[in-house]
GUTOR-120285 format. One line per 4 residues: number of its first residue (from 1); their letters; for each residue x, y, z of C-alpha. Coordinates in Angstrom, 1 decimal, decimal comma. Example, Ala and Ser with C-alpha at 12.3 -4.5 7.8 and 13.67 -1.06 7.14 Angstrom:
BEGIN
1> AS> 12,3:-4,5:7,8 ~ 13,7:-1,1:7,1
//
This chain:
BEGIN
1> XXXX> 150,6:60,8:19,9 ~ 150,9:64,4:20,3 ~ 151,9:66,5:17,0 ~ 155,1:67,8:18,4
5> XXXX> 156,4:64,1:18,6 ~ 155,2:63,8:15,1 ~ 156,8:66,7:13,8 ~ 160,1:65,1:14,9
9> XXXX> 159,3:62,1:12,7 ~ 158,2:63,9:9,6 ~ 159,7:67,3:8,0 ~ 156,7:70,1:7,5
13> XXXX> 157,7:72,6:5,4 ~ 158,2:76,1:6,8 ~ 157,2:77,2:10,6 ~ 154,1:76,6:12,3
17> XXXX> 152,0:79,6:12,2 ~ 151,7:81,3:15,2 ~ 148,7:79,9:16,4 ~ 149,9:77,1:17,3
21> XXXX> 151,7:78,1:19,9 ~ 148,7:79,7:21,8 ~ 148,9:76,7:24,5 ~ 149,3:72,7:23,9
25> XXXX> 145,7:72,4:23,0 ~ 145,4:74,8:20,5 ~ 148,6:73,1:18,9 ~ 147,4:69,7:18,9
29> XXXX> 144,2:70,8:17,4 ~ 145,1:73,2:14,4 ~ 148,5:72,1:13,8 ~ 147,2:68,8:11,5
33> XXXX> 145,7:70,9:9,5 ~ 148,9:71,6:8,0 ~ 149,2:68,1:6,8 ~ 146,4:69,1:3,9
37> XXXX> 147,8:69,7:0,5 ~ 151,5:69,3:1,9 ~ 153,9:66,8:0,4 ~ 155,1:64,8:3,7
41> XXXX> 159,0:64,3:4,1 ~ 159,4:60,5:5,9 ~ 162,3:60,8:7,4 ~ 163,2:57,3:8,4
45> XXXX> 161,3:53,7:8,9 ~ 160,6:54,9:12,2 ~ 158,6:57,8:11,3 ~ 156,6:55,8:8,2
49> XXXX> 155,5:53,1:11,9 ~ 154,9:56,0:13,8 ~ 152,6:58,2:11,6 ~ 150,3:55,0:10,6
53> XXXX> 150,4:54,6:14,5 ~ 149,0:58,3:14,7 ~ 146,9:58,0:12,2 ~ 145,3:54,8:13,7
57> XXXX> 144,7:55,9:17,2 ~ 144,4:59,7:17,0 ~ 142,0:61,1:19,7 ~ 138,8:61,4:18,1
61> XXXX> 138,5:65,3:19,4 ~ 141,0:66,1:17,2 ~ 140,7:66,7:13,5 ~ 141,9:63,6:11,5
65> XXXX> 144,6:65,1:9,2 ~ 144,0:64,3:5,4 ~ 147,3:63,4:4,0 ~ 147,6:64,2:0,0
69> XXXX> 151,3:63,5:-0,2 ~ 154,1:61,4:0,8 ~ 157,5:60,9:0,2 ~ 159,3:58,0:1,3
73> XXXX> 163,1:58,5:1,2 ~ 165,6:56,4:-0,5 ~ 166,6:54,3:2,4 ~ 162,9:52,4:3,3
77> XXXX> 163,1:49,2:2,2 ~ 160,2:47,9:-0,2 ~ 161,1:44,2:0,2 ~ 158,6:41,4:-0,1
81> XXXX> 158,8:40,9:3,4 ~ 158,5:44,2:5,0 ~ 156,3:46,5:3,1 ~ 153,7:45,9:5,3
85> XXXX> 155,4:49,0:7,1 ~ 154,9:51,0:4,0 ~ 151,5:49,3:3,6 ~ 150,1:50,3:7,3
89> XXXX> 150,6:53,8:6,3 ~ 149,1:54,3:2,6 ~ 146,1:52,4:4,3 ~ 145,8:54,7:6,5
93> XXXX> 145,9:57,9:4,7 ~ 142,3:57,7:3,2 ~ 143,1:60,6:1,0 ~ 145,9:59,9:-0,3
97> XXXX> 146,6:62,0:-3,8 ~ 150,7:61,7:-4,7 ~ 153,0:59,2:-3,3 ~ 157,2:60,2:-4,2
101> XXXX> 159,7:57,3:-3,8 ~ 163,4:58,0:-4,0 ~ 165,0:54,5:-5,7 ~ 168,2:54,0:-5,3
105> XXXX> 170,5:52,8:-8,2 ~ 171,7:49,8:-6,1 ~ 167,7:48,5:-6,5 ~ 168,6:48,3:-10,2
109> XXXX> 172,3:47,6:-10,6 ~ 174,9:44,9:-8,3 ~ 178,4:46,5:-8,0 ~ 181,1:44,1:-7,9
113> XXXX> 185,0:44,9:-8,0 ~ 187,1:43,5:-10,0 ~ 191,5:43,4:-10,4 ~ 193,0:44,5:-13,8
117> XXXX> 196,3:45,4:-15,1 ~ 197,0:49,4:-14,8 ~ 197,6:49,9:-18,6 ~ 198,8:53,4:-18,0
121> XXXX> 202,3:52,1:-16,2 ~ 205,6:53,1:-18,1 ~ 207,4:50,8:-20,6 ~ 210,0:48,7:-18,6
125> XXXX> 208,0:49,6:-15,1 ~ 206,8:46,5:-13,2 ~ 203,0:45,2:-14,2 ~ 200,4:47,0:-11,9
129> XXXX> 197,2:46,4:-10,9 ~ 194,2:48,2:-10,2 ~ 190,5:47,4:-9,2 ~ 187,7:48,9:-10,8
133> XXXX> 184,1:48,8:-10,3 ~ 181,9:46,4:-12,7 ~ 178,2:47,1:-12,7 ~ 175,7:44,4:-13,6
137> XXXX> 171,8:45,3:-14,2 ~ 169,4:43,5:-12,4 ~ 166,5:41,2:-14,1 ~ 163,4:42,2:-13,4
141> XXXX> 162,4:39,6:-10,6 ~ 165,2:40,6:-8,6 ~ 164,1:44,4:-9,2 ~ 160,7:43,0:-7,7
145> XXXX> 162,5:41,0:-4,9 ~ 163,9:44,1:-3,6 ~ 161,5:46,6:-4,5 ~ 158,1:45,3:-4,0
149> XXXX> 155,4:48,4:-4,7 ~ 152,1:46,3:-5,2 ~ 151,1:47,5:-1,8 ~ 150,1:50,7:-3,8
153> XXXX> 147,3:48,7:-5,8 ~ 144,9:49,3:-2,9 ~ 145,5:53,2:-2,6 ~ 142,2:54,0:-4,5
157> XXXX> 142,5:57,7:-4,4 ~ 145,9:57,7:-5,7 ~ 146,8:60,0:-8,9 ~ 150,7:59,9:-8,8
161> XXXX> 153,4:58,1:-8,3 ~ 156,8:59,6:-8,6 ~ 159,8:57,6:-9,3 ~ 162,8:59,3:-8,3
165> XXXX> 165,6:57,3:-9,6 ~ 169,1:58,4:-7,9 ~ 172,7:58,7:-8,6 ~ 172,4:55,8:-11,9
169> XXXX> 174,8:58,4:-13,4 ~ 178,1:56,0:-12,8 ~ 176,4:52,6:-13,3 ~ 175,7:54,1:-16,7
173> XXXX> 179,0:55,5:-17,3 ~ 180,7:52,3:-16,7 ~ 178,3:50,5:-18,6 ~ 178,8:52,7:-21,4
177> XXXX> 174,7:53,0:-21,6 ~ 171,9:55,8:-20,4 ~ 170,7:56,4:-16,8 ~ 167,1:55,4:-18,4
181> XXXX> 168,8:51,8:-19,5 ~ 169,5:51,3:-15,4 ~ 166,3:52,2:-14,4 ~ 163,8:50,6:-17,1
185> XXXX> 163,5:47,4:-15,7 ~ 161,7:49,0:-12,8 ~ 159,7:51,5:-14,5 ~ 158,3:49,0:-17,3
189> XXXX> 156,9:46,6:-14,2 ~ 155,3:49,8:-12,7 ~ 153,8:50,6:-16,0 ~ 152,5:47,2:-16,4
193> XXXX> 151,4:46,3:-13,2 ~ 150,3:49,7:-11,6 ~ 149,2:51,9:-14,2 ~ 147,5:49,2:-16,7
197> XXXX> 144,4:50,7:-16,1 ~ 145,0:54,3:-16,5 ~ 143,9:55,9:-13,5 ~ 147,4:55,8:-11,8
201> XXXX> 150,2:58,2:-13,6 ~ 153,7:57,3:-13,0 ~ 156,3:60,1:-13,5 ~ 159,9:59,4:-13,3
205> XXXX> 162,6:62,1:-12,3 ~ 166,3:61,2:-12,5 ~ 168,1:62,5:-9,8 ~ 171,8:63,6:-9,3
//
């Protein structure tokens, strides 16, 4: 796969130095190197396949790019049955350092509508009705059901995982709790299961 294919899959920080545009060969040989000690912007399921593909079968001329960090957007599904997409590629990045995962409130939270009477309408004015939303946290197996990370257990050179937890601002409102109530379920599994033995540390950021 040539790196201006891959480029198109993944978001690089900044322009390519001008090197790189010397001649086609040059490109494909230095520009790689700009993977090292940059944090790696997935930008769909399509480029997670296609950079463990390029990864995989690389020409052997060129310099394998060491990949510190990831981050996988807040649309990849981690379900049971199809993190072997996600799984390909942490495999394949051998130095792997920092992996970032955007988690959506819906991993945590089911949103359901539901009809009650408008209590703001006027004496003698006809009953209204209005629907509002009613949040309900998830237990932690269905956290797991839909967000499956154990795939991470066999990143041996991982230091961090970052847990951006998105837009739990309303579930909270609604529920009259905290943004941290929504997302605990999922953060006390990763705790448990992930970083029991110390060498993995998990940092959450809440995110508007």
């Amino acid at each position: 796969m040539r790196y201006d294919y891959l480029n198109e899959v993944a978001s690089i920080p900044g322009p390519l130095p001008s090197l790189c545009y010397a001649n086609r060969k040059t490109r494909e040989e230095c520009a790689p190197l700009l993977f090292v000690d940059t944090e790696l912007v997935l930008l769909d399921v399509s480029a997670v396949h296609c950079l463990a593909q390029y990864l995989r079968h690389a020409p052997r001329a060129l310099p394998l790019p060491s990949i510190h960090t990831l981050l996988f957007p807040p649309f990849l599904s981690w379900r049971p049955d199809v993190t072997h997409t996600a799984g390909a590629l942490l495999t394949a990045c051998h130095a792997l350092r920092h992996v970032k995962i955007a988690v959506p409130h819906t991993v945590c939270a089911t949103k359901k509508w539901t009809t009650i009477e408008d209590k703001n309408v006027a004496p003698g004015q006809p009953s209204s009705y209005i629907d509002v939303p009613v949040y309900r946290l998830h237990t932690k197996k269905e956290i797991i059901n839909q967000m499956d990370l154990c795939c991470l257990v066999d990143c041996k050179t991982l230091e961090t995982l970052t847990l951006l937890c998105q837009s739990g601002e309303e579930v909270a409102r609604t529920m009259q709790t905290t943004r941290e109530v929504v997302f605990r379920p999922l953060i006390v599994w990763v705790r448990k299961n992930l970083c029991c033995g110390g060498e993995l540390r998990l940092v959450v950021e809440y995110v508007n």
